[in-house]
C-alpha positions in Angstrom: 0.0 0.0 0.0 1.4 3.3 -0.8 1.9 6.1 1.7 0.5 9.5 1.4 1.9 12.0 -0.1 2.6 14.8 2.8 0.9 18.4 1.9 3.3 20.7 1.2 3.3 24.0 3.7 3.4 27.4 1.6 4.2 30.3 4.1 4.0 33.7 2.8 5.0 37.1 3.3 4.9 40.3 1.8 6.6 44.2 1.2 8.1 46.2 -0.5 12.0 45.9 0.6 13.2 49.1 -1.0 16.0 48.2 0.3 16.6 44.8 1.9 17.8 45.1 5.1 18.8 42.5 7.5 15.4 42.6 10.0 14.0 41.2 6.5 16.6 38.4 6.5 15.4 37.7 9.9 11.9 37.2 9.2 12.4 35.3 5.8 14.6 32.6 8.3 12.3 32.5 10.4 9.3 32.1 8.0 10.7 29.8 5.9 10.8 27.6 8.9 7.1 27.5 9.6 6.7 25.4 6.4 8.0 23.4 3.3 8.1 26.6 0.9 8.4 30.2 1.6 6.7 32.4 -1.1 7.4 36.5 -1.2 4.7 38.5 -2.2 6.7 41.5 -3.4 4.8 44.6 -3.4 5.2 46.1 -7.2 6.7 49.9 -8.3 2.9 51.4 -8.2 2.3 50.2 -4.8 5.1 53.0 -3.7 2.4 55.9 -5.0 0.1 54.1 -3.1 2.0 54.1 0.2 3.3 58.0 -0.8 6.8 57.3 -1.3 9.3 57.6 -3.7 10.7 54.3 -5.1 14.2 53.4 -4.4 15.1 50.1 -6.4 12.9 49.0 -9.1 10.9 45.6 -9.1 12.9 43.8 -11.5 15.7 44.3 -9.4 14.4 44.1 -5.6 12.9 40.7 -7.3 15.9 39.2 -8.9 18.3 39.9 -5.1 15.2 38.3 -3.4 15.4 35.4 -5.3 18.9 34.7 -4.8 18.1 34.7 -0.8 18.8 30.9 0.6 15.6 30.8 2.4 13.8 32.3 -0.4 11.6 29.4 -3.0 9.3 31.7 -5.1 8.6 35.7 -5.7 6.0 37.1 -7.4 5.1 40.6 -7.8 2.1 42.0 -6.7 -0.8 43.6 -8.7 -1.2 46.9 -7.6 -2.3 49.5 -10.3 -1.1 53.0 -10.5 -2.6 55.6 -8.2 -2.2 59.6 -7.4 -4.4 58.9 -4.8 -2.1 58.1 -0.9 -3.7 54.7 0.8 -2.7 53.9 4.5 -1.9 50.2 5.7 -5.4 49.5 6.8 -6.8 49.9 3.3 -7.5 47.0 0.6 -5.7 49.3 -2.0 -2.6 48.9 -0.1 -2.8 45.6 0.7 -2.0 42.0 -0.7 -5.3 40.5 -0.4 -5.7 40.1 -3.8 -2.7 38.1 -4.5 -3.1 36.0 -1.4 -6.4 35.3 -2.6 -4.8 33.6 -5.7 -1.9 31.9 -4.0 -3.6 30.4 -1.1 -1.0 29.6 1.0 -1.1 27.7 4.2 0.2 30.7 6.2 0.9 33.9 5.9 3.8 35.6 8.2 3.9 39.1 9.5 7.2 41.1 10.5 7.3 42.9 13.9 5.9 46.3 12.7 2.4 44.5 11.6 -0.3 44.0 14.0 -4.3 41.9 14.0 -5.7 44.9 14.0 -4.5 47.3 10.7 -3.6 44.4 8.4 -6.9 44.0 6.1 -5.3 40.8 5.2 -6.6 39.0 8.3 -10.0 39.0 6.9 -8.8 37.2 3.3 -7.2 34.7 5.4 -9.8 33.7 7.1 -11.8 33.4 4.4 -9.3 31.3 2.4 -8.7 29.1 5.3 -4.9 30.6 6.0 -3.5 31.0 9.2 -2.3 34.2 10.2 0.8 35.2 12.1 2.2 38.5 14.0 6.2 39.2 15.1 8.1 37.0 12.6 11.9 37.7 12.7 14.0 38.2 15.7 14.2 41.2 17.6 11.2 42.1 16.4 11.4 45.5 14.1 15.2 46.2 13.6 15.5 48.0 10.6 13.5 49.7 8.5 14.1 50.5 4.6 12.5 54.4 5.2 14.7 54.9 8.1 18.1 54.0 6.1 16.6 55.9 3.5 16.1 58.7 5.5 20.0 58.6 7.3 21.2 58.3 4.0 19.7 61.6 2.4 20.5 63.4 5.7 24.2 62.5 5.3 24.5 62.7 1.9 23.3 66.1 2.2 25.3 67.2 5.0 27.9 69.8 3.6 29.3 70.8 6.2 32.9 71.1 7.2 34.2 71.7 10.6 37.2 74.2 11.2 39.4 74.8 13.8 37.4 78.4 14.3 34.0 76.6 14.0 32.4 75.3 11.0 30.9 76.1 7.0 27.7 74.9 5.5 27.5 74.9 1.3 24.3 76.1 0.4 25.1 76.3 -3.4 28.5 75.0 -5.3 27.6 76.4 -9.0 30.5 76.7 -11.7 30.8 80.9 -11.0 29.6 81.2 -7.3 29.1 79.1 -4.1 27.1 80.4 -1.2 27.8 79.3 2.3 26.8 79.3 6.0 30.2 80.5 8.5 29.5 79.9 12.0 32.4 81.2 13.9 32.7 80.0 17.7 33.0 82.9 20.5 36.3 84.0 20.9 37.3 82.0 17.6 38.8 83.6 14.1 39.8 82.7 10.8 43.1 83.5 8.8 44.6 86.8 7.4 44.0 85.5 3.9 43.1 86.5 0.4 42.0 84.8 -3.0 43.4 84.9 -6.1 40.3 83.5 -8.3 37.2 85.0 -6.6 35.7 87.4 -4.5 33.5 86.9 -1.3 30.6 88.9 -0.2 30.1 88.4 3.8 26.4 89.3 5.8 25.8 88.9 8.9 23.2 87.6 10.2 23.8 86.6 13.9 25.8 88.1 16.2 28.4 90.9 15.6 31.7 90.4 13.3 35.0 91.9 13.5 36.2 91.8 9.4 39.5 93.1 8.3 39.2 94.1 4.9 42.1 95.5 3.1 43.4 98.6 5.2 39.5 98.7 7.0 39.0 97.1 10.1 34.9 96.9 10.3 32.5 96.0 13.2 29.9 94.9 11.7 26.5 93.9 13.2 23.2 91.6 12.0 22.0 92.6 8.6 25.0 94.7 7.4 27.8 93.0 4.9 31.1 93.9 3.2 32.7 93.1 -0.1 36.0 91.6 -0.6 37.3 92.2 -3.7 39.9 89.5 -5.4 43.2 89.8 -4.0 42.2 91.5 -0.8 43.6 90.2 2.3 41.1 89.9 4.7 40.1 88.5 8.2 36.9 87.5 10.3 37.1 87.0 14.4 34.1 86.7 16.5 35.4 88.5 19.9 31.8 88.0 21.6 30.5 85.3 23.9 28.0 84.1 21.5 28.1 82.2 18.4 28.6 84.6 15.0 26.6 83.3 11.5 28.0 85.0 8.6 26.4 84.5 4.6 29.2 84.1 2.4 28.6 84.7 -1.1 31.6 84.0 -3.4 31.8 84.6 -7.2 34.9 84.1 -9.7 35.9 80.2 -11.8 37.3 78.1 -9.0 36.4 78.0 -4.6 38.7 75.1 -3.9 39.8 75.3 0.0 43.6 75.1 -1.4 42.8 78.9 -3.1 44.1 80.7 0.4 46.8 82.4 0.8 47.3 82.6 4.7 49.3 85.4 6.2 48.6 84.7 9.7 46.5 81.9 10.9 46.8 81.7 15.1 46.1 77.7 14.0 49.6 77.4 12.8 47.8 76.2 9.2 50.0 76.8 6.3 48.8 78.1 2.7 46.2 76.1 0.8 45.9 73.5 4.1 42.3 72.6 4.2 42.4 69.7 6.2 42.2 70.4 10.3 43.5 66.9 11.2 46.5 67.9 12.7 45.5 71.6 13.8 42.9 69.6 15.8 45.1 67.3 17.5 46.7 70.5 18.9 
């Protein structure tokens, strides 16, 4: 007498892991081990309109790492239309229930940020006979693809330099000007310098500056400004107790840091020495 073929356990889960991260790893491990076959229901490009967020990696490509995953059998892409129209998690439109409805696996796993009560996919389980389960993956929820998303912008956009005297922001780095943000520490100042390729318009607008320019030593105090013409040597010191912002406008063909010519620099930095490493082990 032949023995009966055992069922086969389909598990599956679903996202849009834009990008993979490794709280996902977790949960397809841990999935795949509720059953025989682990199936990822990978949410398509449109569904990112739907959720209200730009798309990072397309399908074909966030499809084709997932597959090469150990614990990873099949992946299929969702169906989600396009849509100008934002959906939250609670919603069908944002859901999977459609393509759960045509897979009909045995169970279907849910990550730790995924709770009973705002996955609209309950219901289509239950009506497909599919068991449903919450917190899959350990540690519950790591990682998250938004907030690496979000890190990266914020350092990627991050122009800022620290100095000895404080620090710059760039603002704009164009082919004939660059605007940026000085903020000069109390008590703090910058060389005796000129340019030789551009020009620098300084405002003030917090606190009160001390500027050499040329043979004119200026105080100068929120809203006022001075222009520095090519060739001029010039200085800013901050001699208050509070922190001085200055808007500096330069215009000319090149703003590398190593076009300074440093007369006196109470740093000890030398002549086109951009880097601080050593001033700041001082």
């Amino acid at each position: 007498m032949k023995s009966k073929k055992k069922k086969k356990i389909v598990v599956a889960v679903s996202g849009g892991f834009d990008p993979i991260h490794a709280g996902h790893i977790r949960m397809f491990r841990e999935a795949k081990a509720l059953g025989d076959e682990l199936v990822v229901i990978l949410n398509n490009d449109n569904w990112f309109g739907i959720k209200g967020r730009a798309l990072f990696m397309p399908g074909k490509e966030r499809k084709e790492i997932i597959e090469a995953l150990k614990p990873v059998d099949r992946v299929i892409l969702s169906k989600h239309k396009p849509s100008k129209k934002k959906y939250d998690r609670t919603t069908i439109e944002y859901s999977v229930c459609r393509e759960l409805e045509e897979l009909k696996p045995d169970i279907f796993a849910n990550g730790g940020d995924r709770f009973k009560d705002d996955v609209p996919e309950v219901a289509t389980c239950k009506k497909i006979g599919c068991k449903t389960v919450f917190n899959i993956g350990k540690g519950g929820k790591v990682q998250s693809s938004s907030w690496l998303l979000e890190k990266y912008l914020k350092r990627a956009s991050d122009k800022s330099e620290n100095r000895p005297w404080g620090k710059f922001e760039v603002y704009v780095d164009d082919t004939n000007h660059k605007v940026k943000k000085l903020t000069v520490s109390p008590g703090a100042k910058l060389s005796l310098q000129s340019h030789k390729r551009r020009a620098e318009h300084w405002v003030v607008v917090k606190g009160t500056a001390k500027v050499v320019n040329g043979e004119n030593i200026l105080t100068l105090h929120e809203n006022e400004s001075t222009y520095i013409s090519v060739g001029h040597k010039h200085q800013l010191a901050n001699e208050t107790k509070k922190p001085l912002e200055i808007i500096e406008v330069q215009t000319g063909d090149y703003f590398g840091e190593d076009d300074i010519i440093r007369y006196h620099d109470i740093y000890g930095r030398m002549s086109g020495m951009s880097s601080t490493k050593k001033v700041d082990k001082k």
